[in-house]
C-alpha positions in Angstrom: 0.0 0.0 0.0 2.5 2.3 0.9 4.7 1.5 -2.5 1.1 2.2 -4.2 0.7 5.6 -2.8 4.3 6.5 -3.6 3.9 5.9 -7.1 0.5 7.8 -6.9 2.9 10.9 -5.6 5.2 10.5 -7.7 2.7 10.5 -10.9 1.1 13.5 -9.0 4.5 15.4 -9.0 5.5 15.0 -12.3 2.2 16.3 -13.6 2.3 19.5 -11.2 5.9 20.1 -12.5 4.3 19.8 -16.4 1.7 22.1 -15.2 3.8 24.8 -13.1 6.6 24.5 -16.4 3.7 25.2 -18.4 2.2 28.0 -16.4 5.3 29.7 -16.0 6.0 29.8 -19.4 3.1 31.6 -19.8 3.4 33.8 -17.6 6.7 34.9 -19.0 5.4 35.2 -22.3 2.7 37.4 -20.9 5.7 39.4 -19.0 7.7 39.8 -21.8 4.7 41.1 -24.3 3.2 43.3 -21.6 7.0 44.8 -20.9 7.1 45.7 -24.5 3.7 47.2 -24.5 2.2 44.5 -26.9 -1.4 44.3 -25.6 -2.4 42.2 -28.6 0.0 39.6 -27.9 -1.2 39.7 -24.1 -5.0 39.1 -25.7 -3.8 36.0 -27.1 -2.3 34.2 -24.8 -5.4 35.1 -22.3 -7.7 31.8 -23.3 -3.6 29.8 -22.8 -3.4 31.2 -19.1 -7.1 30.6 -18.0 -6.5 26.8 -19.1 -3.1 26.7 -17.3 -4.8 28.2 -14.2 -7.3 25.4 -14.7 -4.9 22.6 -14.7 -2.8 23.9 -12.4 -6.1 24.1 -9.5 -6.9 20.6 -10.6 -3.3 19.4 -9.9 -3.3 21.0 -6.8 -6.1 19.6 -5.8 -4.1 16.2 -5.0 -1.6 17.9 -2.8 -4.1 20.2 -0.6 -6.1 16.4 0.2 -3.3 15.0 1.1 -1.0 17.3 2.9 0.5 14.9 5.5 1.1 12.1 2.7 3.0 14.5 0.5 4.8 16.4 3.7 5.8 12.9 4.5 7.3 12.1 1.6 11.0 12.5 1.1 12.4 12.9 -2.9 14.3 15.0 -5.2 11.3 14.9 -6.5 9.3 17.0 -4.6 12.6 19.2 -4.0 12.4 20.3 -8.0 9.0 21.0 -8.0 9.4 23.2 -4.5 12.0 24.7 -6.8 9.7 25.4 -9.7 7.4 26.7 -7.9 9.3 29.2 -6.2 10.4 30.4 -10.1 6.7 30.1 -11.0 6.0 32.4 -7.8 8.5 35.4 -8.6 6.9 35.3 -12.6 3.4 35.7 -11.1 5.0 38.4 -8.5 6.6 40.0 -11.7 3.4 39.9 -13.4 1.3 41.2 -10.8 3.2 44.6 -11.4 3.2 44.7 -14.9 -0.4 44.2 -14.6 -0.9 47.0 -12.2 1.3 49.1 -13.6 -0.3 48.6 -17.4 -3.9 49.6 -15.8 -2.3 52.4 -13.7 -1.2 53.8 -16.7 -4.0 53.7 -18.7 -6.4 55.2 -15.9 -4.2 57.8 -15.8 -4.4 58.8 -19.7 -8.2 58.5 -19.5 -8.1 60.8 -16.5 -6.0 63.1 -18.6 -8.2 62.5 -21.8 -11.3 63.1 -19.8 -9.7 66.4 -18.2 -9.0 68.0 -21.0 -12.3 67.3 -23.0 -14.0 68.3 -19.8 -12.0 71.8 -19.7 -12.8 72.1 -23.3 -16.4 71.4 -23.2 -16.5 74.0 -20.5 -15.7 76.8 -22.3 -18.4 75.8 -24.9 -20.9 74.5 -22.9 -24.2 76.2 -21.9 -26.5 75.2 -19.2 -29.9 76.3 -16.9 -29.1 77.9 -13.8 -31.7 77.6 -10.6 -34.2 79.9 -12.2 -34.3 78.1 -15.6 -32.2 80.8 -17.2 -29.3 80.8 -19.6 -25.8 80.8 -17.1 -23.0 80.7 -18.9 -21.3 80.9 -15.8 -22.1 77.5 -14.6 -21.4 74.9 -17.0 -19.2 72.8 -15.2 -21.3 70.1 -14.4 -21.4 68.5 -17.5 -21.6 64.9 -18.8 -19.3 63.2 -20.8 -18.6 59.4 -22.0 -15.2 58.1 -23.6 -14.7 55.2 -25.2 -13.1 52.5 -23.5 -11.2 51.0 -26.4 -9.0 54.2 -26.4 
């Protein structure tokens, strides 16, 4: 029994090492495009990473049921997978910023977009004041849509 569960580790390894390989390379992909600022190639390998994330829950499954089997097993085995991991861990780290940074950035050039078409608008804009009258002077409550594909 104990020889049985062994091999059903290592089986279980090797296919979280196939998935974490896979999912890191991925992710670097993803790094590298988003670094250069190629959205498009970022879009495509979107449907690759939602089926990595997929298979990488369903491997993990295995290991979070049986936490005190796989804690108790000993192997250079498990060692290289700790080891990818921890790689697979500072890609998605990595990523996380480029992420953030990427929609950072563009929040702040529709800020800036919306700004200036507001302060434009402004000057051109005409409006009711309290009384129902023409105010010139109070036309900066005005609405305005972008859109988002900018």
């Amino acid at each position: 029994m104990a020889e049985l569960q062994e091999k059903d580790i290592l089986e279980k390894i090797d296919l979280m090492k196939q998935v974490v390989l896979g999912f890191k390379d991925v992710i670097i992909k993803e790094n590298d495009a988003l670094q250069k600022g190629d959205i498009a190639g970022v879009k495509v390998l979107y449907e690759q990473k939602i089926k990595t994330v997929a298979a990488y829950r369903s491997a993990s499954a295995f290991f979070i049921k049986n936490r005190a089997l796989v804690a108790a097993y000993t192997g250079k085995e498990k060692d290289e997978l700790k080891e990818l991991s921890a790689e697979l861990d500072k890609a998605l780290h990595t990523n996380e910023l480029l992420l953030k940074t990427r929609m950072e950035a563009g929040k702040k050039v529709m800020d800036t977009i919306i700004n200036i078409a507001k302060n434009v608008n402004k000057s051109n804009a005409t409006s009711y004041g309290s009384h129902g009258t023409y105010t010139p002077l109070d036309n900066n409550r005005n609405a305005l849509a972008f859109n988002r594909t900018l």
